[in-house]
C-alpha positions in Angstrom: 0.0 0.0 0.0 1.4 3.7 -0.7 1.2 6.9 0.8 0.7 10.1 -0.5 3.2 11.6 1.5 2.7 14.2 4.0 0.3 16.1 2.0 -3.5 16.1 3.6 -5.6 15.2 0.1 -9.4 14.3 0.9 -11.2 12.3 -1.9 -15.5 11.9 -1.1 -17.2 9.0 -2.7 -21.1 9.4 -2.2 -23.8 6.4 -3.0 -27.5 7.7 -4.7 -30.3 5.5 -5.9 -32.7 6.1 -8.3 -36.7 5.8 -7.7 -39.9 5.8 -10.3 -41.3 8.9 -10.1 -44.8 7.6 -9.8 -44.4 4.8 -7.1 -41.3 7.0 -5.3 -40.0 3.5 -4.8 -36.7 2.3 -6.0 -36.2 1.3 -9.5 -33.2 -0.9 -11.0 -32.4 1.2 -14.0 -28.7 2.1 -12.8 -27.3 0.6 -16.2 -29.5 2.1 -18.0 -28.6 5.2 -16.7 -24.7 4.7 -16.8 -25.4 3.8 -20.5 -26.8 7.2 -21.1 -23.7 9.0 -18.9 -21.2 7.1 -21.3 -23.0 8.3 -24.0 -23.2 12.0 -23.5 -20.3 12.2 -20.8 -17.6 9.8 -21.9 -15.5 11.0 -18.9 -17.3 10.6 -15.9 -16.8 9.0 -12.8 -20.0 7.6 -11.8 -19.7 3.9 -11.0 -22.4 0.8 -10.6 -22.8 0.0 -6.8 -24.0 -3.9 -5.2 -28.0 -2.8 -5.9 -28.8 -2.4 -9.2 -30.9 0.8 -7.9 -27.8 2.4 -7.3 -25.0 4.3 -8.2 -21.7 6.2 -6.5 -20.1 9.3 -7.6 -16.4 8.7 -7.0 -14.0 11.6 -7.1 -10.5 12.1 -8.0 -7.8 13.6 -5.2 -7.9 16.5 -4.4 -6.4 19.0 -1.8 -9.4 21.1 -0.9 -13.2 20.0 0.4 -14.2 22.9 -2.2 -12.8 21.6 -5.0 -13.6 18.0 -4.1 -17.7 18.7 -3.6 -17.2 20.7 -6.9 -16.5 17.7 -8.8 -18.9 16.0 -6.7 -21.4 18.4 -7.9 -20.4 18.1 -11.7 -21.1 14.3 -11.7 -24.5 15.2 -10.3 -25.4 17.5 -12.7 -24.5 14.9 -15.0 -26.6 12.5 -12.9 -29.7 14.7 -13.1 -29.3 15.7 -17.1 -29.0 11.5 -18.0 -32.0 10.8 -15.2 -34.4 13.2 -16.5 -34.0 11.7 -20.0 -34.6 8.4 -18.8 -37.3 9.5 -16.7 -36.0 8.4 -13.0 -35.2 10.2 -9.5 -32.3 10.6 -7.6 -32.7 9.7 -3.8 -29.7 10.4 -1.2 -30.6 8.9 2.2 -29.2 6.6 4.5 -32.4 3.9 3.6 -35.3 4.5 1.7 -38.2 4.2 4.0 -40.8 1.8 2.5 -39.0 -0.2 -0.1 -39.3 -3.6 0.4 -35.7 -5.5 0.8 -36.7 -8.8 -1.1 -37.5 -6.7 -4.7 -34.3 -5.0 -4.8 -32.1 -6.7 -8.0 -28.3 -6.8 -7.8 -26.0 -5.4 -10.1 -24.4 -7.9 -12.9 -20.8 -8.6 -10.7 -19.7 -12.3 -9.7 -18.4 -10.8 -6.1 -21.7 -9.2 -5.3 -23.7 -12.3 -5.9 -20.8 -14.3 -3.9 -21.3 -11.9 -1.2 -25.0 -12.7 -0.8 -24.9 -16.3 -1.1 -22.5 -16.0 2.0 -24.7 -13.7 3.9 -28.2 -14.7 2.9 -30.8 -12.9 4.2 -28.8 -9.9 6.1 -26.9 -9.4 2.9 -30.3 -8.8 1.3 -31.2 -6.2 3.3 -28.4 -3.9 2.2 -31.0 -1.0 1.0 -28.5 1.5 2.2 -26.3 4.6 1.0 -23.3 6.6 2.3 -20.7 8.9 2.2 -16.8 7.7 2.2 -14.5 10.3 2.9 -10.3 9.5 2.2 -7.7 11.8 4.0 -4.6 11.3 2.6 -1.8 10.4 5.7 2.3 10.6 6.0 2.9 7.1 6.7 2.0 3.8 7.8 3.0 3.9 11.0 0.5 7.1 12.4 -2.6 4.8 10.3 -4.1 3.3 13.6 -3.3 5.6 16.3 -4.9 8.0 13.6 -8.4 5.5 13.5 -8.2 4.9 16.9 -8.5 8.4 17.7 -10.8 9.1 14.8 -13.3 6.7 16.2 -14.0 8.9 19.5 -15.6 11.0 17.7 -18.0 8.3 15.5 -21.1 9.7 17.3 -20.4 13.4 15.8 -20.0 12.4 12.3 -23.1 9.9 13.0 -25.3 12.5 14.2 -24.5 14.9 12.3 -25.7 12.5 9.1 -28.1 10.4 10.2 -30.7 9.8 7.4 -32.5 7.0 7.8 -35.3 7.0 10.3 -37.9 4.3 8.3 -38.2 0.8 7.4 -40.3 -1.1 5.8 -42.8 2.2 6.3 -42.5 2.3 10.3 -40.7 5.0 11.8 -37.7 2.9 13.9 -37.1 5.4 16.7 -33.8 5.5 15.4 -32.1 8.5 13.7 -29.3 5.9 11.2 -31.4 2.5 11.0 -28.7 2.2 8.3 -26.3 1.9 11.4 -28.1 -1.1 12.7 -28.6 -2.7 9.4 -25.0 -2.3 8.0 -23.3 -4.2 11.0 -24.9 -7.3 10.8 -22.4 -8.6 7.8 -19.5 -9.9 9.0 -16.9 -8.0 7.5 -18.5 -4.8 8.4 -18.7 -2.8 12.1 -16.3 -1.1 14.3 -12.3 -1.7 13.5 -10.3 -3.2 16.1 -8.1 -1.3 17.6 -4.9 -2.6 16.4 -2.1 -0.8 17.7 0.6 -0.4 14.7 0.6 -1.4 11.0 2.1 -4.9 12.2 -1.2 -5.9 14.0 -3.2 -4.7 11.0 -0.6 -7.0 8.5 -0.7 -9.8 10.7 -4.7 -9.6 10.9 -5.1 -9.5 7.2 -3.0 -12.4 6.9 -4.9 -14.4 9.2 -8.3 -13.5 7.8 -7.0 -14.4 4.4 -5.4 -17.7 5.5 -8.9 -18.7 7.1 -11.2 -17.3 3.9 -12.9 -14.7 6.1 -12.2 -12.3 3.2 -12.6 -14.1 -0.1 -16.5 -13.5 -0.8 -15.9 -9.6 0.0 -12.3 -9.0 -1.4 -11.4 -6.8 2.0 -13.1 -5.4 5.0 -15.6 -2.8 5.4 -14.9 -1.6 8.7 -16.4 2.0 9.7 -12.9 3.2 9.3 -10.1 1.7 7.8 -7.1 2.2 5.7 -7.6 2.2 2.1 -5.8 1.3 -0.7 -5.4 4.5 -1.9 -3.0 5.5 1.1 -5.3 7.1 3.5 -7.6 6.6 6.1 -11.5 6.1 5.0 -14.2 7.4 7.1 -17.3 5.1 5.7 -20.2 5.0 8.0 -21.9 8.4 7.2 -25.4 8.0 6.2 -25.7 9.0 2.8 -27.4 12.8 3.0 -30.2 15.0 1.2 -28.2 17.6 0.2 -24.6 19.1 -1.0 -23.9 21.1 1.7 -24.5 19.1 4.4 -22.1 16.5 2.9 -19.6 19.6 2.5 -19.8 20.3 6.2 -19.2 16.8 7.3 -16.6 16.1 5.3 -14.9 19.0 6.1 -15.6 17.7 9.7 -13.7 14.7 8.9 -10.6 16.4 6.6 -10.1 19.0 9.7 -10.3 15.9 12.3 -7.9 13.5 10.7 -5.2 16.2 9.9 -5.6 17.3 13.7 -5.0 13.8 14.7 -1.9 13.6 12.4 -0.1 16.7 13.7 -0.3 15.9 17.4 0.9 12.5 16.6 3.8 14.5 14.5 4.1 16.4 17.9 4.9 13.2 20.0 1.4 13.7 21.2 -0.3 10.5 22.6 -3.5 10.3 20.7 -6.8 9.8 22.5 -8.9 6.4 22.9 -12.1 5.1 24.4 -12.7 1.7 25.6 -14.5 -0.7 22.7 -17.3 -0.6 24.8 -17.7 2.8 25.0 -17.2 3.2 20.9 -19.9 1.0 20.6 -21.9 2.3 23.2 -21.9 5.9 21.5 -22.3 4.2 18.2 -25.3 2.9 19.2 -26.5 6.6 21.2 -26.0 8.2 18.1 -27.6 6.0 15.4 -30.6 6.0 18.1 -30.5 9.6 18.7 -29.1 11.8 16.5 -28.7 15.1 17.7 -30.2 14.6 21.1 -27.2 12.3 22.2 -25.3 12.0 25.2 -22.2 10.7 24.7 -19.1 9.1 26.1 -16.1 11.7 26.1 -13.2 10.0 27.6 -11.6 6.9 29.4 -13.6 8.1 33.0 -16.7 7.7 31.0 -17.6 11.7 31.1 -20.7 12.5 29.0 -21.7 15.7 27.7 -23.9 16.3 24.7 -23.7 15.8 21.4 -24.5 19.1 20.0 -22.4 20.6 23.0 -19.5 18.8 22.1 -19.7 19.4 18.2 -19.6 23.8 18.8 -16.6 23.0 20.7 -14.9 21.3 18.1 -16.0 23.5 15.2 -14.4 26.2 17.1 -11.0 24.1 18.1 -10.9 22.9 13.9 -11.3 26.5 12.9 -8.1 27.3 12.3 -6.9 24.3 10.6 -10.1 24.3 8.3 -8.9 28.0 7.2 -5.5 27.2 6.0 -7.0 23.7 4.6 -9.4 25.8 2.7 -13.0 24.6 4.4 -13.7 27.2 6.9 -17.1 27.9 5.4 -17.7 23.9 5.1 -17.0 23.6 8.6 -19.3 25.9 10.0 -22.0 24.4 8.1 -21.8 21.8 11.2 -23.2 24.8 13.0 -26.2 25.7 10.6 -26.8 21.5 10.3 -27.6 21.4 14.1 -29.9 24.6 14.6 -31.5 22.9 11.5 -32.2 19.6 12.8 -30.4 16.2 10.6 -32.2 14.7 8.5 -34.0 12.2 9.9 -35.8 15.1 11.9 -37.1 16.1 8.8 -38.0 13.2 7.1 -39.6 12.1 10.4 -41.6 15.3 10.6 -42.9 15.3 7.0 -44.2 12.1 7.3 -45.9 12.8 10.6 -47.8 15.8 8.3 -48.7 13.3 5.9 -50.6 11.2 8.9 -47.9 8.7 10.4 -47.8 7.2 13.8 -46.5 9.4 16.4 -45.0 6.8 18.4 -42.0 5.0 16.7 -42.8 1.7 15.2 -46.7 1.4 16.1 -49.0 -0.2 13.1 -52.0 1.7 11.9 -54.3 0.3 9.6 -56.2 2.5 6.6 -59.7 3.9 6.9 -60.9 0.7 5.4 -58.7 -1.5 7.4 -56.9 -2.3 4.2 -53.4 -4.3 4.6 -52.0 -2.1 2.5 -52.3 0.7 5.2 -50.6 -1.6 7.8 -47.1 0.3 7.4 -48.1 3.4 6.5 -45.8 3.6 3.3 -48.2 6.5 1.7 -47.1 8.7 4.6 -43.6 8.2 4.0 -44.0 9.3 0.6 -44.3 12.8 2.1 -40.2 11.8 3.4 -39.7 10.5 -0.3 -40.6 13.6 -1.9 -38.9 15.8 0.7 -35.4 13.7 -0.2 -35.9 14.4 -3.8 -36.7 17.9 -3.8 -33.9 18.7 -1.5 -31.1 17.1 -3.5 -31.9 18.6 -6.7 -32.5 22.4 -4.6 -29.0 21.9 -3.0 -27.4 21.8 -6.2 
């Protein structure tokens, strides 16, 4: 694996699906549609995903967040111009909240299918999009302190995208059901906290020597080190609109670069307890926003929305001379907002679903097809949709 070298690069990769505008449910046309984007843009960089409803934009290195969600934005304007012509929708979420998991098609690729005969019926439940951010590091050796230190702050980035409130049209109660849905395969969840590069070697040689690996091709831990030289931040939920991916990655840029010059400083990097990484994984994917979280090895707690100011203001300076000042403090305008579950949550509540997380109600007529209250989550659906294309 190489490094880029000192410099602090940040490359965004961002999942969308497409939907039929009529149902608002998903639709497996993503050849189709990257047909029509080799046809009238030759060049791009949009790539087929696992689901055959989806696609990623994927974009080169590049030193700024700016520049970055500029090219991010070009391949969605491409998106949009190829979609309208073939007469589908573009959806960024973390899930889509009424499509049924056992309709969903895979994309044409030997691994995929390899990966779902090995995982079955959690593998088939993968109706989910996110946001992969790469910073570029100076060397193998600062990877996993780097992670490690990274992952105290999973909660923030978690809350701060959290997308995915529905299932199967029931509100969850949770603020990322993607979360909950994208650990159950068993290459996927929290790293473990290796100490050095050696540990990681030594772990990937075990895990190939036993076959753990060879339906999946590598592991798809919430952070990891990629092949590109830099350390991957993966577990965002996929969000509604540009800026909001702008601020969080410019989160993560600013967080990983702060990591990497106090461990250039000799400075021992900080750590929580597995147990308390998963504990605020699992406070953040339920709440959101409203967290309380785990701050340190005495298993302090302060809130979430507390805790991000404070670090918007401590990152300041860094995000100036990295060039995403304005990016950053988008984290500020995200939480007086509300994320996006609140939204999603709130339009479908408008449109006349359950108040309390998870409760049934049945239609007027008692019909079955009112038993998960998918027509209010259209209200959500439509919200998603309009926002994306208004962000661009």
């Amino acid at each position: 694996m190489d490094f880029p070298g000192s410099r602090p690069t940040v490359g965004i990769e961002w999942e969308v699906a497409l939907l039929d505008p009529a149902t608002r449910n998903l639709t497996p046309q993503a050849s189709e549609l990257l047909e029509l984007m080799d046809q009238k843009f030759p060049d791009h960089r949009v790539t087929r995903e696992f689901l055959a409803n989806t696609v990623e934009m994927v974009t080169g290195v590049h030193e700024t967040i700016p520049s970055a969600v500029d090219d991010l934005c070009e391949q969605l304007q491409q998106l949009f111009t190829c979609a309208d012509e073939l007469g589908v929708q573009l959806f960024s979420a973390g899930t889509h909240p009424f499509a049924d998991w056992g309709d969903q098609q895979l994309s044409e690729k030997s691994s995929y299918r390899e990966i779902i005969e090995r995982t079955q019926y959690w593998g088939r439940q993968m109706i989910i999009w996110g946001i992969h951010v790469h910073v570029g590091v100076g060397s193998k050796d600062k990877v996993w302190p780097i992670i490690n230190a990274v992952m105290t702050h999973y909660p923030h980035v978690l809350a701060l995208s959290a997308s995915s409130p529905a299932w199967e049209g029931l509100d969850t109660g949770y603020a990322s059901n993607r979360t909950l849905l994208y650990q159950q395969l068993p290459t996927a969840g929290t790293p473990y906290q290796f100490a050095n590069w050696q540990e990681w070697e030594s772990f990937n040689e075990d895990t190939d020597r036993s076959g753990v690996v060879n339906h999946t091709g590598s592991w798809h831990f919430d952070v990891r080190p990629s092949k590109y030289g830099t350390v991957e931040v993966r577990f965002a939920d996929a969000t509604m609109a540009v800026w909001e991916l702008a601020a969080i990655s410019a989160y993560i840029h600013c967080l990983v670069v702060h990591f990497e010059r106090a461990f250039d400083r000799g400075e021992e990097l900080p750590t929580l307890q597995p147990w308390h990484i998963a504990e605020n994984k699992w406070r953040a994917a339920r709440y959101g926003l409203d967290a309380e979280i785990i701050t340190d090895r005495e298993t302090s707690e302060r809130w979430i929305k507390d805790e991000l100011r404070d670090w918007v203001d401590t990152l300041h300076p860094l995000a100036e001379e990295l060039g995403c000042a304005a990016e950053l403090a988008d984290v500020l305008r995200l939480i007086e907002r509300g994320g996006d579950y609140e939204l999603q949550r709130q339009a479908a509540r408008d449109a006349g679903a359950a108040l309390e997380p998870g409760t049934r109600t049945r239609g007027d007529a008692g019909a079955e097809q009112g038993f998960t209250q998918p027509e209010a989550w259209v209200a959500a659906v439509d919200l998603t949709v309009r926002t994306l294309r208004e962000s661009l």
